[in-house]
C-alpha positions in Angstrom: 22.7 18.3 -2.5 19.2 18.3 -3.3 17.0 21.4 -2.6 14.9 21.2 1.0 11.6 20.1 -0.2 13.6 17.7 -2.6 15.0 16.5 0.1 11.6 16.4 2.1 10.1 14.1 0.3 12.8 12.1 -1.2 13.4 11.3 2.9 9.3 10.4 2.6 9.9 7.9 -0.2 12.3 6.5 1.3 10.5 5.8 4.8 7.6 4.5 2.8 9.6 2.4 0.9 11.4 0.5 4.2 8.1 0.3 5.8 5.9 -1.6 2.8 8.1 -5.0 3.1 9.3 -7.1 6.2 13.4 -7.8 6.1 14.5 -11.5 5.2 17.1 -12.4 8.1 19.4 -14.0 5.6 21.4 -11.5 3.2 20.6 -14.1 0.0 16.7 -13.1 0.8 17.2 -9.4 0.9 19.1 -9.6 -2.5 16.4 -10.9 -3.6 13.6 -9.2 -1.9 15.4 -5.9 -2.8 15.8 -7.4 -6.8 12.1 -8.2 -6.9 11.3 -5.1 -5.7 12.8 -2.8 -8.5 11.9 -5.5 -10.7 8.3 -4.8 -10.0 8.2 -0.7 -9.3 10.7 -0.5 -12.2 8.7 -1.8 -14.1 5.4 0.4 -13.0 7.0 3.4 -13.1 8.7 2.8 -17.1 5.3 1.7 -18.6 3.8 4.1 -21.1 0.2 2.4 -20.5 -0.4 1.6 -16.8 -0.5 -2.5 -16.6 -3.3 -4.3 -14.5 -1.7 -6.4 -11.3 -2.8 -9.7 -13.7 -0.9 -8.6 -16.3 2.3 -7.3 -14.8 2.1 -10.7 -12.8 2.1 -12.5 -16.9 4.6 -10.2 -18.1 7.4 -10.2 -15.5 6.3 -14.2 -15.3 7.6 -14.4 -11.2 5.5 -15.5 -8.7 6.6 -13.1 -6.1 5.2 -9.8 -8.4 1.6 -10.5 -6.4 3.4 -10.8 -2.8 5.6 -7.8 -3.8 2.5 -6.0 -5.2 0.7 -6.3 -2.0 3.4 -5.0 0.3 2.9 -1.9 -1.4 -0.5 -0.6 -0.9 1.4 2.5 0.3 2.7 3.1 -2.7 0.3 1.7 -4.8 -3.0 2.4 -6.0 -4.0 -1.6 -6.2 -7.5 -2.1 -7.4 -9.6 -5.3 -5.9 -10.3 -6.1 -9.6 -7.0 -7.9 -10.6 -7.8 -6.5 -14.4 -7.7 -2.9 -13.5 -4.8 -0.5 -14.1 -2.2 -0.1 -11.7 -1.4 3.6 -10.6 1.5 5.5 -8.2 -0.4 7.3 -5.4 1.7 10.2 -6.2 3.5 10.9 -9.5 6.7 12.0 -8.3 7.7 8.6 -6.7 8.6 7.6 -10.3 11.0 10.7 -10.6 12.1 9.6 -7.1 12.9 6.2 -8.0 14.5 6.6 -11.8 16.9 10.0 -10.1 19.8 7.5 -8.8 20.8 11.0 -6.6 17.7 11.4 -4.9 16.7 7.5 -4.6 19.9 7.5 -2.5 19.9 3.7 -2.1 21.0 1.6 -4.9 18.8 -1.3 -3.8 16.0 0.6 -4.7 17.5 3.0 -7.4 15.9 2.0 -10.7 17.7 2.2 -13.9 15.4 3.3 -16.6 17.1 1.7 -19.9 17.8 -1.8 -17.8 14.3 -1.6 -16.6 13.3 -1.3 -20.5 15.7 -3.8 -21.5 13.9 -6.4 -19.0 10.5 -5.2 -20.1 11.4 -5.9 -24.0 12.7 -9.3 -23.0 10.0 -10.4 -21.2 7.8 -9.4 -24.4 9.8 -11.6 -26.4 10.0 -14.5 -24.1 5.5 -13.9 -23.4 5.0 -14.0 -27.0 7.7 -16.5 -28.0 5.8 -18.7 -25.8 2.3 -18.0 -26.2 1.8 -17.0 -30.3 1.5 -19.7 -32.8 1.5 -20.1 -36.6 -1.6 -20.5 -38.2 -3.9 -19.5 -35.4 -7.1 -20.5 -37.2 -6.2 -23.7 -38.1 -6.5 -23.5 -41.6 -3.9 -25.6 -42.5 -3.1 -23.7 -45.4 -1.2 -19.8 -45.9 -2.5 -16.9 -47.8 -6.1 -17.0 -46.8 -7.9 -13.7 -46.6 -9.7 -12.8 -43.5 -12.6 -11.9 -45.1 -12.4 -15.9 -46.1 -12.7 -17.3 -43.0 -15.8 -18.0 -41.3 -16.0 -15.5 -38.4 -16.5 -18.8 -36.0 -12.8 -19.6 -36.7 -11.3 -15.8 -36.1 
């Protein structure tokens, strides 16, 4: 049992957290929803380096991170500017969400080595598909920098 103003505001989180999205009327949706949702905090709260809303959008590569995103202004420090850093409106919601005891709901619970895990594979897959050999066109290996002209780099 968690200590009273554990407890407190564990209870707070978890308010917040039913308020900041509407419920699908089909069970299939609010798998989903609810998947999306960890996806997305999970993902904000395991970051070393807070990531803009633009570039968790790229990362995670779903469509629904900017819907999700929005439903949680309350949680959510969510800059106009698309490029600027995402932040928690209070640091202990990460703890809240990565403590499977005090989360309390396993819908919401975030696992902090699967939520790394997805991270690391959605690196892979964003650079798999967006880095190239031969970047400069140079049609040719071995060339030093320095032998480039600084048009091409």
């Amino acid at each position: 049992m968690l200590p009273q103003p554990r407890r407190s505001i564990s209870t707070r989180f978890m308010l917040l957290c039913s308020s900041t999205r509407s419920i699908p009327t089909t069970r299939a949706k609010r798998e989903d929803q609810y998947r999306t949702l960890r996806y997305t905090l999970g993902s904000v709260v395991v970051l070393f380096s807070p990531f803009s809303a633009r570039s968790l959008s790229r990362l995670l590569h779903k469509q629904e991170v900017s819907q999700t995103l929005e439903d949680l202004l309350a949680i959510l420090d969510i800059a106009e500017d698309q490029t600027r850093p995402l932040r928690l409106h209070h640091p202990s919601f990460r703890y809240f969400l990565l403590d499977r005891d005090r989360c309390g709901d396993s819908k919401l619970w975030v696992d902090e080595k699967q939520a790394h895990r997805t991270l690391a594979d959605n690196c892979v897959r964003l650079m798999a598909n967006s880095l190239k050999q031969d970047i400069c066109s140079l049609d040719t290996y071995g060339v030093l920098v320095t032998n480039i002209d600084s048009s091409r780099v």
